[in-house]
C-alpha positions in Angstrom: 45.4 150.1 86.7 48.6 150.0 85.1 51.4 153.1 85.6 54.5 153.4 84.2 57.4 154.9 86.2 60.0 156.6 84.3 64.0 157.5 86.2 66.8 159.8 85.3 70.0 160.3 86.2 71.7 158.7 89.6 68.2 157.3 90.1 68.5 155.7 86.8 71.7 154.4 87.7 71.2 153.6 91.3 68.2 151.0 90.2 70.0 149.7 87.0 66.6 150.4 85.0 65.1 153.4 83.0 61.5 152.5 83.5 59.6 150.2 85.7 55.5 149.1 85.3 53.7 149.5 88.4 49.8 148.2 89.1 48.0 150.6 91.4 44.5 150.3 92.7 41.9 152.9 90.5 42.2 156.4 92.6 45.2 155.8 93.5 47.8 158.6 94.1 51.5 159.5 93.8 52.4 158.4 97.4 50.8 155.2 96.8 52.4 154.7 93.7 55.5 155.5 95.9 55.0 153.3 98.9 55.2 150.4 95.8 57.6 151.2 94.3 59.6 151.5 98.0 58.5 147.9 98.3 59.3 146.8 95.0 63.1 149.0 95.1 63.9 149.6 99.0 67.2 151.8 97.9 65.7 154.3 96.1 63.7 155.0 99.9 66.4 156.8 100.9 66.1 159.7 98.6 62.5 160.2 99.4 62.8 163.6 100.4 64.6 165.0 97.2 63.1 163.1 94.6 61.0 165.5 91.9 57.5 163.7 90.7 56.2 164.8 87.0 53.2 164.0 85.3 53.4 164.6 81.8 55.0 168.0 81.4 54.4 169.2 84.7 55.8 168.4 88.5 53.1 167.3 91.0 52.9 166.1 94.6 52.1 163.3 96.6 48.4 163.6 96.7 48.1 163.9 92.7 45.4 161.5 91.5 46.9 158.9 89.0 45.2 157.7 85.3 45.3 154.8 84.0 48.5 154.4 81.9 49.8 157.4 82.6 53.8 158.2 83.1 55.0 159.4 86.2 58.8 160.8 85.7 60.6 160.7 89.2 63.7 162.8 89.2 66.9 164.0 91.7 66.7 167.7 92.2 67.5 170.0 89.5 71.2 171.2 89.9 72.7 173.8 88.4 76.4 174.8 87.6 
């Protein structure tokens, strides 16, 4: 199933793209989704631990099932001033 993979901010930047379309097996979950895109983008790997992971309106984790065509928003850590 197809999943596409919206960034913001540095991440944006960092990859040089705003959105990326990512095939994932059906059940599939965030981390898997992750472990592609990691293979796909090896410097976003780095910021593993402090990336934020939305789906639709709300933030979810790793083990969050995925739907087919859904959008997956993955985010630095909300900073404030």
């Amino acid at each position: 199933m197809k999943v596409r993979v919206l960034f913001y901010a540095q991440l944006r930047d960092l990859l040089g793209m705003r959105q990326l379309d990512v095939d994932v097996a059906d059940g599939a979950t965030v981390r898997d989704l992750l472990g592609k895109i990691y293979a796909q983008q090896p410097t976003l790997r780095p910021h593993d631990k402090s990336i934020l992971i939305g789906a639709g309106v709300e933030f979810v984790d790793r083990n969050y099932r995925l739907s087919p065509g859904e959008e997956i928003s993955i985010m630095p850590p909300v900073q404030g001033g």
